[in-house]
Structure formats: structure tokens, C-alpha cells
Backbone as JSON Lines, residues from 0, in Angstrom:
{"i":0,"aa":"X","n":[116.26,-1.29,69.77],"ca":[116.8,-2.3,68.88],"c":[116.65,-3.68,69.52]}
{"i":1,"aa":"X","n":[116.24,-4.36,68.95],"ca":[116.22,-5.98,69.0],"c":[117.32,-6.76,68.76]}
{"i":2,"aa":"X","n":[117.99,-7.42,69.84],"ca":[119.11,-8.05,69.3],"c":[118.46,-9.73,68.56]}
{"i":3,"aa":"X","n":[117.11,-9.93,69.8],"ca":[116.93,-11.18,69.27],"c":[115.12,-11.08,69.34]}
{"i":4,"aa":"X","n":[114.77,-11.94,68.94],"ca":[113.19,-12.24,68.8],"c":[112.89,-13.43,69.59]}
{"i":5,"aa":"X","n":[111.83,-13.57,70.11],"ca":[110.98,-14.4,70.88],"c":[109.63,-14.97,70.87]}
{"i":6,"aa":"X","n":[109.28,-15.83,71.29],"ca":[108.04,-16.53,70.85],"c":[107.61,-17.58,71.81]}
{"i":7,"aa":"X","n":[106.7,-17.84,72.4],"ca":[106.13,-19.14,72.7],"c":[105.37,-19.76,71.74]}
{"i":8,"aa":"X","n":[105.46,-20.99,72.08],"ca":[105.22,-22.28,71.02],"c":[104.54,-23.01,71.9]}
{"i":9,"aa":"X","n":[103.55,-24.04,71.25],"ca":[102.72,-24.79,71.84],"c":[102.94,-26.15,71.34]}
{"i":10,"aa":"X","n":[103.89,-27.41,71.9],"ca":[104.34,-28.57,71.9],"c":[103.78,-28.84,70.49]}
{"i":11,"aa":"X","n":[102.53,-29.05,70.67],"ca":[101.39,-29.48,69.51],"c":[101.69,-28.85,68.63]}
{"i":12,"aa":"X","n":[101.46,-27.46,68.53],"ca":[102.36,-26.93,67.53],"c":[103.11,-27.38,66.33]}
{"i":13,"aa":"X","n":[104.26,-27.14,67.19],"ca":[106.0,-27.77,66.26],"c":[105.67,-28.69,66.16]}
{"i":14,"aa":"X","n":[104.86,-29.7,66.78],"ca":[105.08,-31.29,66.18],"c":[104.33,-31.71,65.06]}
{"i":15,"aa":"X","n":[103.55,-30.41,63.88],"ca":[102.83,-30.78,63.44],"c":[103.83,-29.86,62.41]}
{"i":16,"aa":"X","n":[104.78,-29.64,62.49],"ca":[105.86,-28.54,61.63],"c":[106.48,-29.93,60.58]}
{"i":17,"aa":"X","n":[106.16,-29.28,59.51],"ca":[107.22,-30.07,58.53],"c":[108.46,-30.43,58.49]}
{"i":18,"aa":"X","n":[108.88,-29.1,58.83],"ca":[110.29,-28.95,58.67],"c":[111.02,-29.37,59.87]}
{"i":19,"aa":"X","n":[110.51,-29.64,60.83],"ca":[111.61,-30.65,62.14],"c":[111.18,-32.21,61.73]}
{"i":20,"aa":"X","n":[112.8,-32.68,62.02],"ca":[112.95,-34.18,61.37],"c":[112.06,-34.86,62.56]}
{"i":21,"aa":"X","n":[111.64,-36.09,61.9],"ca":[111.16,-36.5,63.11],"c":[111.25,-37.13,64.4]}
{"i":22,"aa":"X","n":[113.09,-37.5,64.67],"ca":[113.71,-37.79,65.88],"c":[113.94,-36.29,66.6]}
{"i":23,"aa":"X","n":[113.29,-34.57,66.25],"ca":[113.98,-34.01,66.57],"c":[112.57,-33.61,67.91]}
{"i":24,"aa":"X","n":[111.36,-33.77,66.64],"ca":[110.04,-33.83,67.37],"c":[109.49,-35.27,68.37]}
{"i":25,"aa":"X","n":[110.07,-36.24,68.35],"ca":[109.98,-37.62,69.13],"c":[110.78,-37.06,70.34]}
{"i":26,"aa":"X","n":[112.07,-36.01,70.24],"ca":[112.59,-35.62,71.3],"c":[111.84,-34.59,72.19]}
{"i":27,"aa":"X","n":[111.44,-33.9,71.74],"ca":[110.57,-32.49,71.8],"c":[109.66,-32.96,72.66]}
{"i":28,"aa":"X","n":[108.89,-34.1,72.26],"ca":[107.29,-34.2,72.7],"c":[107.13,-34.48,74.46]}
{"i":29,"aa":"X","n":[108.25,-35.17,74.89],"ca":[108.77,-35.43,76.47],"c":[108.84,-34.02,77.2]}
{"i":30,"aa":"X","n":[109.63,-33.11,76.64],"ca":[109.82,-32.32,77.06],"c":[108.93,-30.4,77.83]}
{"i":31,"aa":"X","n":[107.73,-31.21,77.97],"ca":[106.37,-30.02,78.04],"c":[105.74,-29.81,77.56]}
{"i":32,"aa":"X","n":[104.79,-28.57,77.92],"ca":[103.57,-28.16,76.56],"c":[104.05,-26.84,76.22]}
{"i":33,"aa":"X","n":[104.87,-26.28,76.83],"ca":[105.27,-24.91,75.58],"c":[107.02,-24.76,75.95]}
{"i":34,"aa":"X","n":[106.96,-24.2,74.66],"ca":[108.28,-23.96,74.58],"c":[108.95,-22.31,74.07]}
{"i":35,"aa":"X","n":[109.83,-21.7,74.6],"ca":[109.9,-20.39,73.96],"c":[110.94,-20.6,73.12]}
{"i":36,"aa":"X","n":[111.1,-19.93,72.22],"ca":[111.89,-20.1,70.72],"c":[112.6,-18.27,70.79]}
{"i":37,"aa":"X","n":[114.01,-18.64,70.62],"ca":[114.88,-17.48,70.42],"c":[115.47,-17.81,69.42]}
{"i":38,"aa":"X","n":[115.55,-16.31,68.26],"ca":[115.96,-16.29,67.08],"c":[117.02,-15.1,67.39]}
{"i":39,"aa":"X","n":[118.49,-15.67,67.12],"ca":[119.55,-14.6,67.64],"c":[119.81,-14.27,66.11]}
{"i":40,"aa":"X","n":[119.88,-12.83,65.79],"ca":[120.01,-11.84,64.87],"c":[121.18,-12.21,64.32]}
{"i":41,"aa":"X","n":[122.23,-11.67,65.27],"ca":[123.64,-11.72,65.36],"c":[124.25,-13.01,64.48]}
{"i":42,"aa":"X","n":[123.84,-13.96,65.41],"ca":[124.64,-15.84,64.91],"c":[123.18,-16.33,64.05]}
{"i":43,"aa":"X","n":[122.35,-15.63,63.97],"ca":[121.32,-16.47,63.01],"c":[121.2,-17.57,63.33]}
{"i":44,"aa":"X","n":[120.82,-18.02,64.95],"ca":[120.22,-19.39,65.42],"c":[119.25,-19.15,66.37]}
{"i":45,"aa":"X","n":[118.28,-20.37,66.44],"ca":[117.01,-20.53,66.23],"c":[117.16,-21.71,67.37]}
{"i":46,"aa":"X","n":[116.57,-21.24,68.9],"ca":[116.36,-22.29,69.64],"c":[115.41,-22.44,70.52]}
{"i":47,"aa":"X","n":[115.09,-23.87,70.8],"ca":[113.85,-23.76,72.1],"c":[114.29,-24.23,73.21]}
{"i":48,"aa":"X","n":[113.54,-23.51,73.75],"ca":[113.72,-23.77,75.67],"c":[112.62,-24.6,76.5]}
{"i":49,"aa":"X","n":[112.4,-25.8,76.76],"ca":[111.16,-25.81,77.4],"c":[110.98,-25.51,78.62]}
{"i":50,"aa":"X","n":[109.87,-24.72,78.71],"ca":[109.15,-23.96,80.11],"c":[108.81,-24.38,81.31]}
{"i":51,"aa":"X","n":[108.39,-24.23,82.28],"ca":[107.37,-24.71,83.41],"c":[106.13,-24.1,83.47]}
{"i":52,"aa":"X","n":[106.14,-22.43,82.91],"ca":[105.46,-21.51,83.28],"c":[104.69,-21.07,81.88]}
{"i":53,"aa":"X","n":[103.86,-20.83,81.64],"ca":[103.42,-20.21,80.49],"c":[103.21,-18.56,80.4]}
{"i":54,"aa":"X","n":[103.94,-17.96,81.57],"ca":[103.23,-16.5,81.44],"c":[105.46,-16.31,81.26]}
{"i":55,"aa":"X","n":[105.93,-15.94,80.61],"ca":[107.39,-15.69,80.24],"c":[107.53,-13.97,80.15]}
{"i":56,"aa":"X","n":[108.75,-13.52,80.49],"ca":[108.69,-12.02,80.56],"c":[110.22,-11.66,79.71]}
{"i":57,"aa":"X","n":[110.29,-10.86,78.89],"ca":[110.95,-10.29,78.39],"c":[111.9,-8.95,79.21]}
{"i":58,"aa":"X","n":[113.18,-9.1,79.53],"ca":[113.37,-8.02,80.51],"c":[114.66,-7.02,79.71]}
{"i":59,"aa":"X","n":[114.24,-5.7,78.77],"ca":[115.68,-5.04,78.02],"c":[116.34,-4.2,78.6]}
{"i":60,"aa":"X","n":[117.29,-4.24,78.9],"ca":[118.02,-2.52,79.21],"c":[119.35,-2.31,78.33]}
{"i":61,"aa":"X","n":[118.76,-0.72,77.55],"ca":[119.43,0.04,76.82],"c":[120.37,0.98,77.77]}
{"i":62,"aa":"X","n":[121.89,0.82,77.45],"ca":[122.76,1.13,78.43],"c":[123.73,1.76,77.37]}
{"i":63,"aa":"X","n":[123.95,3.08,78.02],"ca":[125.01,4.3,77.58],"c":[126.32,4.07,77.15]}
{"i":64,"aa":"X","n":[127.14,2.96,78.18],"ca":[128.19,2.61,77.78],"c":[128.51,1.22,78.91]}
{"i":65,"aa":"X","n":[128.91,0.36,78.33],"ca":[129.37,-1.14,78.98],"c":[130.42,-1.13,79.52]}
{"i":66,"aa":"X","n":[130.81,-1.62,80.77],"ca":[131.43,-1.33,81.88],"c":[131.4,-2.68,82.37]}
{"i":67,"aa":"X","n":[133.14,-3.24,82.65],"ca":[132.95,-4.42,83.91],"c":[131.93,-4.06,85.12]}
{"i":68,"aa":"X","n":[132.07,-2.68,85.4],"ca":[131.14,-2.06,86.92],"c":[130.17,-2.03,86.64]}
{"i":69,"aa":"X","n":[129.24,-1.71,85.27],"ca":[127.79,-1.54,85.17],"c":[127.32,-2.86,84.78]}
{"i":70,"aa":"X","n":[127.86,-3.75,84.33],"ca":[127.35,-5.4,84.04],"c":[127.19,-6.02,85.68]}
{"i":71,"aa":"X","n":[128.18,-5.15,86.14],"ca":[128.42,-6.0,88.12],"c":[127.35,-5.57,88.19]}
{"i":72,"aa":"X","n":[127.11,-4.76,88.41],"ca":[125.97,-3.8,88.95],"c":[124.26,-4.45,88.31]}
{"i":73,"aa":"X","n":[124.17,-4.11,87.47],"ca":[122.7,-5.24,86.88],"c":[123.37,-6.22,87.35]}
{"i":74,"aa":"X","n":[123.92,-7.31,87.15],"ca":[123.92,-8.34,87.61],"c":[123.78,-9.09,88.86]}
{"i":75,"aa":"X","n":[124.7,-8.12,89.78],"ca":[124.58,-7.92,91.62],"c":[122.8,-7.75,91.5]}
{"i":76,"aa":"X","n":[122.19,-6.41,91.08],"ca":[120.8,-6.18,91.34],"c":[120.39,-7.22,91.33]}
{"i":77,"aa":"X","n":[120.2,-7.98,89.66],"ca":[119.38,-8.9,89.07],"c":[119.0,-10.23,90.15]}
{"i":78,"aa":"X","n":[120.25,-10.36,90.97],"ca":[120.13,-11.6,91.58],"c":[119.79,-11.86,92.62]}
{"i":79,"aa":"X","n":[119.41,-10.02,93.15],"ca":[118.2,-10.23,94.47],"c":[117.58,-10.24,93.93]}
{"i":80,"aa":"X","n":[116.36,-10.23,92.62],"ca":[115.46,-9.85,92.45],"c":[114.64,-10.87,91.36]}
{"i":81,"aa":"X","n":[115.65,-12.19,91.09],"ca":[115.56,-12.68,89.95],"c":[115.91,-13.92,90.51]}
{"i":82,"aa":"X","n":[115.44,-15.11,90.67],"ca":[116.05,-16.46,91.01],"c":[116.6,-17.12,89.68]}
{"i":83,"aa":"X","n":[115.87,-17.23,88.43],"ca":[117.19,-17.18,87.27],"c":[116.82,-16.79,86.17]}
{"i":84,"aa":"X","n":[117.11,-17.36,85.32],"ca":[116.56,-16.77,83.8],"c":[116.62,-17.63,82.85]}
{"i":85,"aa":"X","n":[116.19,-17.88,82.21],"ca":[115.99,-18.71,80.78],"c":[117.05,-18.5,79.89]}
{"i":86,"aa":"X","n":[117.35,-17.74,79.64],"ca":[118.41,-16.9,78.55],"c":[118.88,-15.22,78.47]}
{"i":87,"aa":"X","n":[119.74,-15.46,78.32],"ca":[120.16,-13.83,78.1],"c":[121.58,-13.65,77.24]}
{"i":88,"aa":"X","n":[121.37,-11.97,77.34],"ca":[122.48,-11.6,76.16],"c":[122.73,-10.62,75.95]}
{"i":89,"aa":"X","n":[124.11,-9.97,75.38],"ca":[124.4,-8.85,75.65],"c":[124.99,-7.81,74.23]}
{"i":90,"aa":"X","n":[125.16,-7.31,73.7],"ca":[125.65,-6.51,72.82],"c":[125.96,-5.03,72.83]}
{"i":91,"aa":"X","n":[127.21,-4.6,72.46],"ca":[127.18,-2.99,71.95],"c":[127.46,-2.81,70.69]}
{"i":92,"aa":"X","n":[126.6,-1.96,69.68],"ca":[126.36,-2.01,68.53],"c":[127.49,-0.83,68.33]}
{"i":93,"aa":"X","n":[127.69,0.27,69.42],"ca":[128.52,1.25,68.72],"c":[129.72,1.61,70.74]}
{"i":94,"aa":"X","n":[130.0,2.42,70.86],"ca":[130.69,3.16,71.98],"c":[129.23,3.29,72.8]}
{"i":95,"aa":"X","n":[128.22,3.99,72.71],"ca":[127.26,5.03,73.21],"c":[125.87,3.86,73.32]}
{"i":96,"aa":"X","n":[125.87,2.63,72.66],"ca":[124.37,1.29,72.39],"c":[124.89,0.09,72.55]}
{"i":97,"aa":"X","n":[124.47,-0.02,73.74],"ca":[124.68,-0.98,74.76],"c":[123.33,-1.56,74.92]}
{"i":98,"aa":"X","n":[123.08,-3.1,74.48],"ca":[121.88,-3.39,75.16],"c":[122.26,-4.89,75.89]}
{"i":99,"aa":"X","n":[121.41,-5.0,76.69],"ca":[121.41,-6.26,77.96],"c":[119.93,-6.38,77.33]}
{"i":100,"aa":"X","n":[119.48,-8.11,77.15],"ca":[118.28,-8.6,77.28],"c":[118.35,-10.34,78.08]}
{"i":101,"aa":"X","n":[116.86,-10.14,79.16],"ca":[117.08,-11.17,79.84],"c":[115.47,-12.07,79.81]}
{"i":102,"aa":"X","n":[115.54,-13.54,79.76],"ca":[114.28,-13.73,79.37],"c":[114.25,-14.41,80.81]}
{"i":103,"aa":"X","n":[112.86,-14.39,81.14],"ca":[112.62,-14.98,83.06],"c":[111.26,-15.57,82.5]}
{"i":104,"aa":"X","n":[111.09,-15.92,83.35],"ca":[110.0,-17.02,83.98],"c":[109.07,-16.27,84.52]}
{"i":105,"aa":"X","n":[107.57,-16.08,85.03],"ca":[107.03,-15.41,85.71],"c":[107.62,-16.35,87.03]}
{"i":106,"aa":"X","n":[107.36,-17.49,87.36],"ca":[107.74,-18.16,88.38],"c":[109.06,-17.53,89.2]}
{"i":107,"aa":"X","n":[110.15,-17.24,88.57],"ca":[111.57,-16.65,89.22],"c":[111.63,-14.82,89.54]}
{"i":108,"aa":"X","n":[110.55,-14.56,89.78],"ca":[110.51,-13.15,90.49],"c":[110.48,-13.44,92.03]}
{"i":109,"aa":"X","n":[111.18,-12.4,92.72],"ca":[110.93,-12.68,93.61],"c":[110.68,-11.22,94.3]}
{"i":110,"aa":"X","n":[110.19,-10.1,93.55],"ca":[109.22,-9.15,93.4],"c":[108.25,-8.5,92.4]}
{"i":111,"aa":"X","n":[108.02,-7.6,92.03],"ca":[106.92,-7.3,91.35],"c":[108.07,-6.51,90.04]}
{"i":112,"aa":"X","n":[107.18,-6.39,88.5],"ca":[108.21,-6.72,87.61],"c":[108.67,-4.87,87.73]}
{"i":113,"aa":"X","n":[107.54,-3.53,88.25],"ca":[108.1,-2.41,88.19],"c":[109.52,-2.35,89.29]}
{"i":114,"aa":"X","n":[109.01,-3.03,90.57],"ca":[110.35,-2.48,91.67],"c":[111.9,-3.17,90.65]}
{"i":115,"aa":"X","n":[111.84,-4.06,90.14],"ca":[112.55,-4.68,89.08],"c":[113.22,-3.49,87.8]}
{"i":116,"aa":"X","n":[112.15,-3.36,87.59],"ca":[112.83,-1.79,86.46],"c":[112.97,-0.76,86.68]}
{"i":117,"aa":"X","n":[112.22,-0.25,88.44],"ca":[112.66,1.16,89.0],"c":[114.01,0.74,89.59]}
{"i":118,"aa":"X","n":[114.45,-0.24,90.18],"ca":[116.17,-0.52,90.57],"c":[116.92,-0.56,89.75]}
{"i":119,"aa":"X","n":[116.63,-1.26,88.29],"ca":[117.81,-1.45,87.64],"c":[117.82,0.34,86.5]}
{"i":120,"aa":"X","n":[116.8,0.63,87.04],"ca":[116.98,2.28,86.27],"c":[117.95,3.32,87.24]}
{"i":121,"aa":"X","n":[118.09,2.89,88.18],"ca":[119.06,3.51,89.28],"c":[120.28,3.51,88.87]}
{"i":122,"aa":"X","n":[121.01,2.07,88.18],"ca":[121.89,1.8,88.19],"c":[122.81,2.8,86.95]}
{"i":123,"aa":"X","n":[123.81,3.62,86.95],"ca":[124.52,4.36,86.4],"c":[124.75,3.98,85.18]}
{"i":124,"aa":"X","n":[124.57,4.56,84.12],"ca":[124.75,4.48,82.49],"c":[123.56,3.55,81.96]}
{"i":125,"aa":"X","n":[122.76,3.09,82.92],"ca":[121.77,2.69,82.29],"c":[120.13,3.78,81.66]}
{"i":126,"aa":"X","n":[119.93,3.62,80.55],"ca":[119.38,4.61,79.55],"c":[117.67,3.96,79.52]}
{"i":127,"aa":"X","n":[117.5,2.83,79.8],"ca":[116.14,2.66,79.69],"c":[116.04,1.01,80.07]}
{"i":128,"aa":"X","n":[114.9,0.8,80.52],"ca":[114.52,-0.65,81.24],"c":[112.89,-0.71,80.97]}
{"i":129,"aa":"X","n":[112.96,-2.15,79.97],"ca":[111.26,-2.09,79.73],"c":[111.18,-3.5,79.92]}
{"i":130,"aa":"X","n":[109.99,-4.31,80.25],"ca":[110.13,-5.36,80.31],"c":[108.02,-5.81,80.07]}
{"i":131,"aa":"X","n":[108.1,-6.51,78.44],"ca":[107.16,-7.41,78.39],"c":[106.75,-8.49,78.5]}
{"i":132,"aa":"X","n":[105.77,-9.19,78.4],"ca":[105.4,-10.38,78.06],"c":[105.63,-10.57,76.74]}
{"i":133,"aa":"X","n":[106.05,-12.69,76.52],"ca":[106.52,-12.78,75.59],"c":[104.84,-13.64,75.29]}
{"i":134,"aa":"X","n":[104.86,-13.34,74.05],"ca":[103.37,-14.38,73.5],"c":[103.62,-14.9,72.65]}
């Protein structure tokens, strides 16, 4: 399940978009050449981030049941392994669907993206860890 959707954008792009006013794109244009765009399901908002990096990674884990100890736990991991993140977010849809999604930088690894999803698959009640590129 998808809590949210993702996208990179190319400055040039959006600034050629109708529908952004044009103090919103005069703001925009300072700010880089790409930008990633998160569309949250949930609150139905729509935002951009501008980048440094153009290669962006998508990081999900589907988790059994949410726990102050199992959020410590990814989170403790995450932060040897992760210098920061762009955005993230969390939801349980029922008791048993639990998902964590975290968006990174290729730049903020500070290992390779499997030792990244073979650790955080260690971590107890966690059900699955996949992590793509965002395009």
C-alpha cells in the first residue's frame, strides 16, 4: 500500500505549468534544477522539496504492529545508516498494517542501500523492506 506518491520534477518543467501562480514559480526558479513532489493520500497535499542530488531513493517498511520499541528501533538503525532524509511518514491502516516510508537522497547513505534493508529486516515486527528509485 502506498500511503503517498512521488515524483521528480525538472525546475523547467513546473515553470512552464499553468496552474502555479506566477510569484509561486518566480519563487521556485532560485531554488535548483529538480525538485521531488509528494502527494500525501491521507491530507490530500501536494509538495516540493528542492534537491541537491538527482538520483532520490524511496525507502518502505511494512510492519506487523507499531510499537514505541519498533519505531526506536528503525529509527536508532536508520541513523547509523542514513545522515537524513527528505521526508517521511508513518501510518497504521488497521492493528496488523503498519507502514513507515522514508524518502533519502542518494548523497545521505552512508552504506550500500541492501546492508540498509538486510538491518532494518532484522528489526522485530518488521514484515518487509523495499527500497526504489524515485523517477
Amino acid at each position: 500500500m502506498n500511503l503517498i506518491e512521488c515524483a521528480r520534477v525538472k525546475i523547467a518543467d513546473a515553470l512552464e505549468s499553468p496552474i502555479l501562480p506566477e510569484s509561486v514559480k518566480n519563487d521556485l526558479e532560485g531554488s535548483g534544477n529538480v525538485f521531488l513532489t509528494i502527494y500525501s493520500k491521507k491530507s490530500k497535499t501536494l509538495r516540493f522539496f528542492p534537491t541537491k542530488d538527482d538520483d532520490i531513493w524511496w525507502l518502505k517498511i511494512a510492519i506487523s504492529s507499531f510499537s514505541p520499541e519498533t519505531s526506536g528501533n528503525i529509527l536508532a538503525k536508520l541513523n547509523k545508516l542514513i545522515t537524513e532524509f527528505v521526508y517521511s511518514t508513518g501510518v497504521c491502516i488497521s492493528k496488523s498494517d503498519c507502514f513507515w516510508d522514508g524518502i533519502i537522497l542518494d548523497s545521505s547513505f552512508k552504506t550500500n542501500k541492501d546492508q540498509i534493508i538486510n538491518t532494518i529486516k532484522e528489526i522485530p515486527n518488521v514484515k518487509d523492506v523495499t527500497m526504489k528509485a524515485i523517477e
